[in-house]
PAZAPA-4460 file (N, C-alpha, C; in steps of 0.05 Angstrom, whole numbers, plus 32768, in hexadecimal, padded with zeros to 4 digits):
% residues 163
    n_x    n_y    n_z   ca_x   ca_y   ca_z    c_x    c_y    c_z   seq   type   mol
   81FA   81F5   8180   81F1   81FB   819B   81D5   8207   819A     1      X     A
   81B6   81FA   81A8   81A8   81FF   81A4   81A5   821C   81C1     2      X     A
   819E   822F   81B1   8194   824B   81C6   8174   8247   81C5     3      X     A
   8165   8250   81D7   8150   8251   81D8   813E   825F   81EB     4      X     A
   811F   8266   81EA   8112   827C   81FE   811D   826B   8215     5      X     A
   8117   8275   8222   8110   8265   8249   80F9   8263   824E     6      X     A
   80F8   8252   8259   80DE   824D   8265   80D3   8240   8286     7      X     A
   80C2   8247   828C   80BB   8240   82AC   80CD   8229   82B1     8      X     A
   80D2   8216   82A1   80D7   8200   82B3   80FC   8207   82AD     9      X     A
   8108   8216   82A3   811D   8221   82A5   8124   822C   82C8    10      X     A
   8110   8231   82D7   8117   8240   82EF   8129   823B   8300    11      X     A
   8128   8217   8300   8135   8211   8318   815D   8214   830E    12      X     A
   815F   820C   82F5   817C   820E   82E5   8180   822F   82EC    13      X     A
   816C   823E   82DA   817F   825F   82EB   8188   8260   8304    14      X     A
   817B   8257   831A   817E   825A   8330   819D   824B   8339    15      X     A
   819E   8237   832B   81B9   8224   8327   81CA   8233   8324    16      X     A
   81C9   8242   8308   81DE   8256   82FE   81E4   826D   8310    17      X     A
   81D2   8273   831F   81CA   8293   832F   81DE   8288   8346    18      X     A
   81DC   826E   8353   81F4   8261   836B   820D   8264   8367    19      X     A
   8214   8262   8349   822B   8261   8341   823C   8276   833E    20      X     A
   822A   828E   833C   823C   82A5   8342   8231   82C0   8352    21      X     A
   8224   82BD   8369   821E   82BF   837C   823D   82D1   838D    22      X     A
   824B   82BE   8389   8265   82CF   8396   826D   82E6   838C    23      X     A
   8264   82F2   8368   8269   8300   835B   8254   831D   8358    24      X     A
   8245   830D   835F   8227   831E   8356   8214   832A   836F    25      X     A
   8215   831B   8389   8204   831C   839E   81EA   830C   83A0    26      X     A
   81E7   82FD   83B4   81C7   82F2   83AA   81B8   82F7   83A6    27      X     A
   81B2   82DD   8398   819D   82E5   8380   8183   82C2   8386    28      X     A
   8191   82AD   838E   8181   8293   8391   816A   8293   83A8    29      X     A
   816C   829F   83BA   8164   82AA   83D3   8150   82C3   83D9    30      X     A
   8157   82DF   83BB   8152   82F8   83BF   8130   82F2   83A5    31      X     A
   8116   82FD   83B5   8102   82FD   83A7   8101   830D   8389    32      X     A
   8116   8329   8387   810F   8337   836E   811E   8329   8362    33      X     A
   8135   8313   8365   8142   8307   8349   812E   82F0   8344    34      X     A
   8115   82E5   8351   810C   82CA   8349   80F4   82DE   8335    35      X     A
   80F1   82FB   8344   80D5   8301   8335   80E1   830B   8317    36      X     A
   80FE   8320   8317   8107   8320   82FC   810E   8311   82E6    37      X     A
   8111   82F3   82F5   8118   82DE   82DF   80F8   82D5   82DE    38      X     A
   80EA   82E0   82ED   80C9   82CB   82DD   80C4   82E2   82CD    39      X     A
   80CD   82FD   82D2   80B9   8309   82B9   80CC   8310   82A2    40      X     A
   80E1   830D   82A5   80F3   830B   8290   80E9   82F1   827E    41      X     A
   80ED   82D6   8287   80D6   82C1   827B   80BF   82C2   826C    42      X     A
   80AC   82D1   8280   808A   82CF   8273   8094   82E3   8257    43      X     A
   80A4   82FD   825A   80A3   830A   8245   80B1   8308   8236    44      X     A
   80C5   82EE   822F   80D6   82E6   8216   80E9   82F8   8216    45      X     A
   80F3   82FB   822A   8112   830C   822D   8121   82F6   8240    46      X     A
   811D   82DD   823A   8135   82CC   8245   813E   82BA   8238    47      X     A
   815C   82AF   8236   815A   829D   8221   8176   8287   8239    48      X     A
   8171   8270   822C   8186   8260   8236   8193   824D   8225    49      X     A
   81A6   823D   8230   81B4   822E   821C   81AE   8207   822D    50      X     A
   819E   81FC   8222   8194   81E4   822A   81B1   81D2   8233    51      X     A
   81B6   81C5   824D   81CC   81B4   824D   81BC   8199   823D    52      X     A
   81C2   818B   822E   81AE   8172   8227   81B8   8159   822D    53      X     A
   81D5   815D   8241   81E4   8147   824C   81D4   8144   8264    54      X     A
   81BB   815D   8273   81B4   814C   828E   819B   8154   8294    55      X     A
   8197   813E   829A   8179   812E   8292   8167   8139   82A3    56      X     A
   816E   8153   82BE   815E   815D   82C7   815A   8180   82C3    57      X     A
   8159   8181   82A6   8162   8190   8291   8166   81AF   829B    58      X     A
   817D   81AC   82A3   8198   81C3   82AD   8199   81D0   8296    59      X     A
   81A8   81EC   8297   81AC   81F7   8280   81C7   81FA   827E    60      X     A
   81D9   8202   826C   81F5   8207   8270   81F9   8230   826E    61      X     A
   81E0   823B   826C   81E2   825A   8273   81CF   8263   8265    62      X     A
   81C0   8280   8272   81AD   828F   8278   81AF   82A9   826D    63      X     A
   81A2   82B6   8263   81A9   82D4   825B   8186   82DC   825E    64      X     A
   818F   82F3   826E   8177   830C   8272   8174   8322   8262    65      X     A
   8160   8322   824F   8168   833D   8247   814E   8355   8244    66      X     A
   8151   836C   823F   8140   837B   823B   813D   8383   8221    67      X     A
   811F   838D   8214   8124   8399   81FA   8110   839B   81F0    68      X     A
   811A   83C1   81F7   8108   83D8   81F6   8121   83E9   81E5    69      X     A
   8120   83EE   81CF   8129   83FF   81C0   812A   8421   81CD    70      X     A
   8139   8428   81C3   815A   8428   81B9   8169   8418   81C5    71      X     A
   816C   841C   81DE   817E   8410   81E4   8178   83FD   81F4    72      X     A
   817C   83D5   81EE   8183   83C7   81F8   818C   83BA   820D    73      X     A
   8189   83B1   822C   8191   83A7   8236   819C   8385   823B    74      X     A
   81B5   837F   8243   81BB   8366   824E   81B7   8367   8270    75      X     A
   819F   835E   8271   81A9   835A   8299   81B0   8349   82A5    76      X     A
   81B9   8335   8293   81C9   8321   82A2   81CC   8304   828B    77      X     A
   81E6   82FD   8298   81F6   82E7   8282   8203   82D5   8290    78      X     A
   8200   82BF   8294   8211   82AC   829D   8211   8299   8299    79      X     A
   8226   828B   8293   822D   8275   828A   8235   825E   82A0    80      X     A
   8225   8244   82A0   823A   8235   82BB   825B   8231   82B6    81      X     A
   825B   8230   82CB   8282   822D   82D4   8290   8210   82BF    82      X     A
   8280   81FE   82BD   8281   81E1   82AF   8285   81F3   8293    83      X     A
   8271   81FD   827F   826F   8206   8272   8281   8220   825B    84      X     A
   828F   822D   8272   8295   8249   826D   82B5   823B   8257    85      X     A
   82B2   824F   823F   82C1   824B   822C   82BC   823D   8214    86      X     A
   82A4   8233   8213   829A   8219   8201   828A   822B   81F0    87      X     A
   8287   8245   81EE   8278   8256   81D3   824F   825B   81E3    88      X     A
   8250   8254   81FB   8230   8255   8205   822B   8274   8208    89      X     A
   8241   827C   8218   8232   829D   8222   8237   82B1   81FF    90      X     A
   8245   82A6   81ED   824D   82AF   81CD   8231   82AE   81BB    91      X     A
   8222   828F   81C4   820D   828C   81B4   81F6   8295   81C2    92      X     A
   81F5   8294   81E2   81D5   82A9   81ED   81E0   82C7   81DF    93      X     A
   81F7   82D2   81E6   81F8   82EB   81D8   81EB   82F1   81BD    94      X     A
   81F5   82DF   81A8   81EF   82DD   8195   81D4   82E3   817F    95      X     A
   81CD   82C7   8195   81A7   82CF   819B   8198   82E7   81A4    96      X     A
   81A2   82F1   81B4   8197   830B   81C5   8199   8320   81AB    97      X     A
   81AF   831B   819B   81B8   8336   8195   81AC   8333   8176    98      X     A
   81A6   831B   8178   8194   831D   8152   8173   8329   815A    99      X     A
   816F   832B   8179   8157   8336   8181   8157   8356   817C   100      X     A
   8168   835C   818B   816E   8376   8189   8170   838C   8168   101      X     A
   816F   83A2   8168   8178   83B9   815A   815A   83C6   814D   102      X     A
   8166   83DF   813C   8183   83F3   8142   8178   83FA   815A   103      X     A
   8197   8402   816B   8199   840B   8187   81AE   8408   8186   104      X     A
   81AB   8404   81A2   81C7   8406   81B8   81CA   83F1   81C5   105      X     A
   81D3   83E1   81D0   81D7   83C5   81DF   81F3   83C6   81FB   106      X     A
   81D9   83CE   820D   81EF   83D3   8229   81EC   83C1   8236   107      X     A
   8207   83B3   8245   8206   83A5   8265   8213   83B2   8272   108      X     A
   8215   83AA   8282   8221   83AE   82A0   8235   8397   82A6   109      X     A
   824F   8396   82AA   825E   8382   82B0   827D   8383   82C0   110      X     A
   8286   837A   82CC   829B   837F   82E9   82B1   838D   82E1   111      X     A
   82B6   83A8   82E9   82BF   83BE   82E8   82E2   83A6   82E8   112      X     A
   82F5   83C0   82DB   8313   83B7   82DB   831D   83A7   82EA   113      X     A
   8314   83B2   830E   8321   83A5   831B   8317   838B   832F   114      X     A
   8301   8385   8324   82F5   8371   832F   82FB   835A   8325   115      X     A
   82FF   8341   8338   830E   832E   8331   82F8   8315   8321   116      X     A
   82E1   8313   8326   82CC   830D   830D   82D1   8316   82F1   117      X     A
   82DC   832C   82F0   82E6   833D   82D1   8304   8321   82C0   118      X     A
   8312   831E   82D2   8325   8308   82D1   831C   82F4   82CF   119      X     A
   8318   82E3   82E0   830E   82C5   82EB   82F3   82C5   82D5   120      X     A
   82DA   82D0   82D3   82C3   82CB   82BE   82CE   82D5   82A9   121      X     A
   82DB   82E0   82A1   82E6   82EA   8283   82CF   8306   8275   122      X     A
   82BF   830D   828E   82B0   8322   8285   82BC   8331   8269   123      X     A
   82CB   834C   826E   82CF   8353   8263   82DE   834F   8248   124      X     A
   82E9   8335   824C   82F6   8336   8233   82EB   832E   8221   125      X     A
   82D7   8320   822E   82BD   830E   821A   82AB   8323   8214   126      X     A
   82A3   833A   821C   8294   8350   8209   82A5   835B   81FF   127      X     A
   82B7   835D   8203   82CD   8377   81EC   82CF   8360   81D5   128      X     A
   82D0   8343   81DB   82CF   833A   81C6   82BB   8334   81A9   129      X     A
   829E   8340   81B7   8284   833E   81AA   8282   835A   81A4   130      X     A
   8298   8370   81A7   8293   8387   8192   828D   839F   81B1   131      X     A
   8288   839B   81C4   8275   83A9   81E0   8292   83B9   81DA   132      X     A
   828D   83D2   81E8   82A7   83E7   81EF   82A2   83EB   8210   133      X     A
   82B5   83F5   8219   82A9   83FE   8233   82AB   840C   8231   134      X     A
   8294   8417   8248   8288   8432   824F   8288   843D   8272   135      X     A
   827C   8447   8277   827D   845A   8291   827D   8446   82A0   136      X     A
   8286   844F   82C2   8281   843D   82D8   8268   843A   82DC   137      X     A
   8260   8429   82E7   8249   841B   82F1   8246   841E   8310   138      X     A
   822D   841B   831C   8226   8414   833C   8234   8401   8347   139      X     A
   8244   83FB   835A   8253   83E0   8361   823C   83D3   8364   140      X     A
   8244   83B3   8362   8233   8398   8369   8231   839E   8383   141      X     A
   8217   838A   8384   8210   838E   83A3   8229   837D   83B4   142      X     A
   8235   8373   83A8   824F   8363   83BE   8263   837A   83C5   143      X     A
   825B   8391   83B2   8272   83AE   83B4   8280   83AA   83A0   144      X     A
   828B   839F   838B   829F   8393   837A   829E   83B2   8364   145      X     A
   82A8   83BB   8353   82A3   83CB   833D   8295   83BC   8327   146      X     A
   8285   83D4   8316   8275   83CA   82FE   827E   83DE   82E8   147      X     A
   827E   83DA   82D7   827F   83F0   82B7   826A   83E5   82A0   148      X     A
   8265   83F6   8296   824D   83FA   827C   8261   83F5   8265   149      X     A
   8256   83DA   8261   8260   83D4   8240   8246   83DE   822D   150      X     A
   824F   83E5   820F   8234   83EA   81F9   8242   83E1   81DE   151      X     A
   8236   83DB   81D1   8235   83D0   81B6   8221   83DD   81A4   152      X     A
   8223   83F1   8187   8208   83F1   817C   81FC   83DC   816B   153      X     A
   81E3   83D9   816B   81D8   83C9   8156   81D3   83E1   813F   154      X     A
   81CE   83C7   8124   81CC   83E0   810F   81A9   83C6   810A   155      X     A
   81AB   83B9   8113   819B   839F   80FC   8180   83AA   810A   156      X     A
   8166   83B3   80F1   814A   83AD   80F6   813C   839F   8108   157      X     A
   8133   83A8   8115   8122   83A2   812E   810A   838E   8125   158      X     A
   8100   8394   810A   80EC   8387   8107   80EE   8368   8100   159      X     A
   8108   8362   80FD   8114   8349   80F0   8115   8338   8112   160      X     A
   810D   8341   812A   8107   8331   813E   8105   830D   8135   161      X     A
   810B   8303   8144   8102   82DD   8148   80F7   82DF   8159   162      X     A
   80DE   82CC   8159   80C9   82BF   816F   80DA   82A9   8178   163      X     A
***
């Protein structure tokens, strides 16, 4: 599975992905600070996606946002399309993200116990399964839903970065 930066012409596919869970998250296809966070997440090589190469008006099959500013790490966002989910994509953007990272700390934010995105997207079981612990409550989503702070440490050299 090829992972890779993002790039401008990636925009219109996030925005694809951003529709798709919209019910989960609050909008974002519509709202100006998610078009300006995913362009400067872009220009500054903190985005990566997973190329669909089945369609020809080159869609991605998922998106990951991240930050990384030592110590500690951010994910601000991960999603995988609905077609997609289970097939190892949101396993290998992680993947990627996280050979970027260290030493630190590596925090997201992702749908608190009782939110039904926690179930149905497999949030949490899919970071407890990449090593994340949970941590404190979080600000609810703007839909109101609950959030909690997952973290993971890195131990691996920072300087060992990929372009």
């Amino acid at each position: 599975m090829i992972v890779r930066l993002a790039q401008q012409a990636d925009r219109p596919a996030f925005l694809t992905l951003a529709a798709e869970v919209e019910h989960w998250f609050g909008p974002m296809v519509a709202e100006p600070g998610f078009h300006a966070a995913l362009d400067e997440h872009v220009r500054d090589r903190r985005a990566l996606v997973v190329p669909d190469d089945g369609d020809p008006a080159g869609g991605i099959l998922g998106g990951l946002l991240f930050g990384a500013e030592a110590p500690v790490y951010r994910v601000h966002w991960l999603v995988v399309s609905e077609l997609a989910r289970g097939r190892g994509v949101g396993r290998a953007l992680m993947a990627e993200a996280m050979r970027r990272f260290g030493p630190g700390t590596v925090e997201l934010v992702t749908f608190g116990v009782d939110h039904p995105g926690a179930v149905a997207g497999g949030s949490r079981a899919f970071y407890t399964s990449l090593g994340f612990t949970p941590a404190e409550p979080a600000a609810p989503g703007p839909e109101g839903g609950s959030r909690q702070v997952f973290r993971r440490t890195v131990e691996r050299d920072v300087s060992v970065r990929p372009e």
